[in-house]
N, C-alpha and C positions, 0 to 999 in steps of 0.2 A: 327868514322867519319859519319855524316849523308850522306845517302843518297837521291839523287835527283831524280826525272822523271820527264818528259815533254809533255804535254798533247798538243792539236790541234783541235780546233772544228773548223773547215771548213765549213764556210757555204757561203749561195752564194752574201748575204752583208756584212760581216765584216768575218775574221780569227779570234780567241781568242787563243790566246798561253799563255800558263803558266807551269809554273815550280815550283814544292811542293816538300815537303818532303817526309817519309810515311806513315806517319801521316793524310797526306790532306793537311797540313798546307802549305797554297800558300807564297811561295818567291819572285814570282814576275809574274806577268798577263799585257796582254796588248791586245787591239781593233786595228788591222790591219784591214782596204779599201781591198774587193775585186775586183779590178780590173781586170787586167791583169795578168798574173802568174806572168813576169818579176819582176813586180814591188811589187807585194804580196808577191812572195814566198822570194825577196832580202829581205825583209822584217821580212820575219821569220825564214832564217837562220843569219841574224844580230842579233835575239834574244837569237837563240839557241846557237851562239857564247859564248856570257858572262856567260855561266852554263854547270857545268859537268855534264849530264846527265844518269841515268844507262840503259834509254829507254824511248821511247818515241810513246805513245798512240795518233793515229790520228781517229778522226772521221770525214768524208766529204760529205760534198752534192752532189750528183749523177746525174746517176745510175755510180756505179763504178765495175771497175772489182774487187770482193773478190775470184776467184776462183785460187789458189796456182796452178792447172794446166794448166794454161792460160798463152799464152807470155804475156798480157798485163794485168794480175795483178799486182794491183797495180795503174793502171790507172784510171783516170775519164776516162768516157767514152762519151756517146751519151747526152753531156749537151747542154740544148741553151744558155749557159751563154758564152759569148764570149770568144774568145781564150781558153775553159779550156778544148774543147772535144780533146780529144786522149791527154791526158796529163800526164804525165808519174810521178803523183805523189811522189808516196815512192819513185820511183827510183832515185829522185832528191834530197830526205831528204837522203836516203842514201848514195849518194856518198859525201855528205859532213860530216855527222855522220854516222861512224859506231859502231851503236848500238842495241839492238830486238827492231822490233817496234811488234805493232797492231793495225791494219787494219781494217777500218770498214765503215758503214756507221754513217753517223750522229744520226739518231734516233736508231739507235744499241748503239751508245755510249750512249744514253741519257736511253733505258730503264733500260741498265744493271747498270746504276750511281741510277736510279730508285730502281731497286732489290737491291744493296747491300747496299744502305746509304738513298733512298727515302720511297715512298708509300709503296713498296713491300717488305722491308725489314724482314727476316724472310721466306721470301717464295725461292721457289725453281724455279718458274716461274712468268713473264708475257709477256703484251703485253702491248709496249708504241706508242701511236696514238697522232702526231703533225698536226695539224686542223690549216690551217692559210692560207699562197696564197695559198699553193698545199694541202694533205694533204699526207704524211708517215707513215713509220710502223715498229717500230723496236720488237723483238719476243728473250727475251731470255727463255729457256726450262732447265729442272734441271741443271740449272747454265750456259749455254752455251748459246754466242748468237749464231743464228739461221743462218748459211747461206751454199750452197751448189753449183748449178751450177751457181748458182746468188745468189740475196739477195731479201728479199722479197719486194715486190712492192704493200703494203696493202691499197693504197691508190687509185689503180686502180680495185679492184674487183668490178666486174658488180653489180651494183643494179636493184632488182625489183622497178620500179619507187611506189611513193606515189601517190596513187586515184585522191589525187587532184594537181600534181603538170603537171603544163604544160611546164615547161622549158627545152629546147632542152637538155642542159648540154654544160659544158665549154671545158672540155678536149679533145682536137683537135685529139686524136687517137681514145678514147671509147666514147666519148659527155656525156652517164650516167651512170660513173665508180662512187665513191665513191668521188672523188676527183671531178670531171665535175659536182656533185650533189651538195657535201655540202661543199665544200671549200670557203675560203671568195671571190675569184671575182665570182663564181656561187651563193651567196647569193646576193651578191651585183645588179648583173643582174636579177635577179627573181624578185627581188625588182624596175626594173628599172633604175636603176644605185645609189639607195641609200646604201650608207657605213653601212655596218652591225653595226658598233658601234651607227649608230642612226635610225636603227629600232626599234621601239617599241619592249619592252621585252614581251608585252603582245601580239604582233602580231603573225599573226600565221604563218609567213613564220617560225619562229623556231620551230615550231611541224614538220613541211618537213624535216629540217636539224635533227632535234632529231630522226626522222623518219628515216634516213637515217645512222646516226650514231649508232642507237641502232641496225640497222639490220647487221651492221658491227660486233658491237657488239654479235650479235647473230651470224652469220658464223665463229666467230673466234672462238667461245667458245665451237664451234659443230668441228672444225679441230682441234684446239690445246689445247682445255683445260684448258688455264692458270689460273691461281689462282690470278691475278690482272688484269684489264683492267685499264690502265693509261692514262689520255687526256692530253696534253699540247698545247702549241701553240695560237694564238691570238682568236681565234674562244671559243677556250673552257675556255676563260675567263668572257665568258658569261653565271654564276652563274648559270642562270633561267633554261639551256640546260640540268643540270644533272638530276634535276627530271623529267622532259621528257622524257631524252633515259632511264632513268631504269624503269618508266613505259611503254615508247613503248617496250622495250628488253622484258619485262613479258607479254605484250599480244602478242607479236613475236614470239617468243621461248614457250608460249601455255605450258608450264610445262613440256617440254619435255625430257630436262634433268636437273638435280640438278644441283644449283651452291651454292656459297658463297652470305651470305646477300647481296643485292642489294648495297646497301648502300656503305658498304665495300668492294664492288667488283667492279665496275664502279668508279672512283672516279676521282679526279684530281691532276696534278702534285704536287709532295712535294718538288721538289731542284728548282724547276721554273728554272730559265734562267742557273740555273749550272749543270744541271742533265748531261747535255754531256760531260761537262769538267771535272766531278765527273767518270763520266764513262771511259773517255780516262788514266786518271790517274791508276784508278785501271785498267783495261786492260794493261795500260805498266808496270804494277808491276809484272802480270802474265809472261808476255812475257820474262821479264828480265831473 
């Protein structure tokens, strides 16, 4: 008899639920409205209804609690997304299914969907970076994703500003964290309020953001080591960015320490929009 499992990418515009084989091979997916929990979550226990599942892999947009010693693991936590702060997640998937789940964040699902079927494949570590409204940071290390009394929050490490950048910064806790710098409404505002998508590729606001992303780049590689640094997200759909940061990342990091070709160590997402769905699946194969 095949077996099933049940994936969940939670994110804070649509849910994607699906249910594969174990194989990968998808049985059936679908795009659920984040709204309200009521009407979301009815939504995706009506799905998980019509399939027998052996477990079922969630990845969610945050910050959530991942700590097993916490009463409120298991919950979203500290979100501005309406209705969803103190939300008792798993604890509502599980009293309707009981079955292992796994717990994570969204870009936790999406690096390790990375490492074992994407970019990184083969390797024993990376580190996946989603560049869009906010920016995130999922980190998995020989084989395991990465989290402890929290989860990592790579999107807010403080930057040394760019010489020539005069913008306050977005993000209403640090102004110029990584995310207040180079996420798309901090480009967008730098610009004056024009859409990253129609800035000039040749403009030099993207040497700020490369500027910014490579020195991302360069603090991770001096903490963690990884052996892939992976972009996703709408921002890093802008080709002209990569040769950028692996040049600013080589006059940054000053030869300081060895990496992997530039080339192939900096790179961009390989499962694009499935990387977390890929990731939820195989984490509930684990769990099972």
């Amino acid at each position: 008899m095949t077996k099933l499992y049940g994936a969940i990418e939670a994110g804070g515009t649509k849910f994607i639920c699906a249910v594969a084989d174990e194989n990968l091979n998808i049985v059936e997916r679908v795009s659920i409205p984040t709204t309200v929990p009521e009407e979301t979550m009815n939504d995706v226990f009506k799905f998980f209804e019509k399939h027998e599942v052996q477990a079922i892999g969630i990845a969610s947009f945050g910050p959530i609690d991942v700590n097993r010693k916490s009463s409120t693991y298991g919950y979203i936590t500290n979100t501005p997304k309406p209705g969803w702060k103190n939300y008792n997640f798993l604890g509502e998937m599980k009293k309707r299914f009981d079955v292992p789940y796994a717990w994570t964040t969204d870009v936790n699902g999406a690096a390790y969907g990375e490492l074992k079927k994407g970019a990184a494949l083969g390797k024993d570590s990376c580190v996946y970076l989603t560049v869009g409204t906010g920016i995130g940071g999922g980190v998995v290390i020989n084989g395991k994703v990465i989290e402890g009394y929290g989860h990592p929050e790579i999107g807010h490490i403080i930057m040394r500003r760019h010489p020539d950048d005069k913008y306050e910064g977005k993000c209403p806790f640090h102004h110029d964290c990584l995310e207040g710098l180079a996420a798309g409404p901090a480009i967008e505002a730098r610009q004056g309020g024009v859409k990253a998508y129609d800035i000039p590729k040749d403009d030099k606001a993207w040497k700020i953001v490369a500027y910014y992303l490579a020195q991302a780049c360069v603090d991770l590689t001096l903490t963690l080591s990884p052996e892939k640094i992976i972009f996703g997200g709408g921002v890093s759909k802008q080709e002209q960015l990569f040769p950028m940061i692996r040049e600013s990342f080589k006059k940054q990091m000053n030869d300081y320490v060895p990496t992997p070709d530039l080339d192939d160590y900096i790179v961009h997402v390989e499962l694009g929009d499935d990387a977390g769905i890929t990731g939820c699946f195989l984490l509930a194969m684990e769990a099972e």
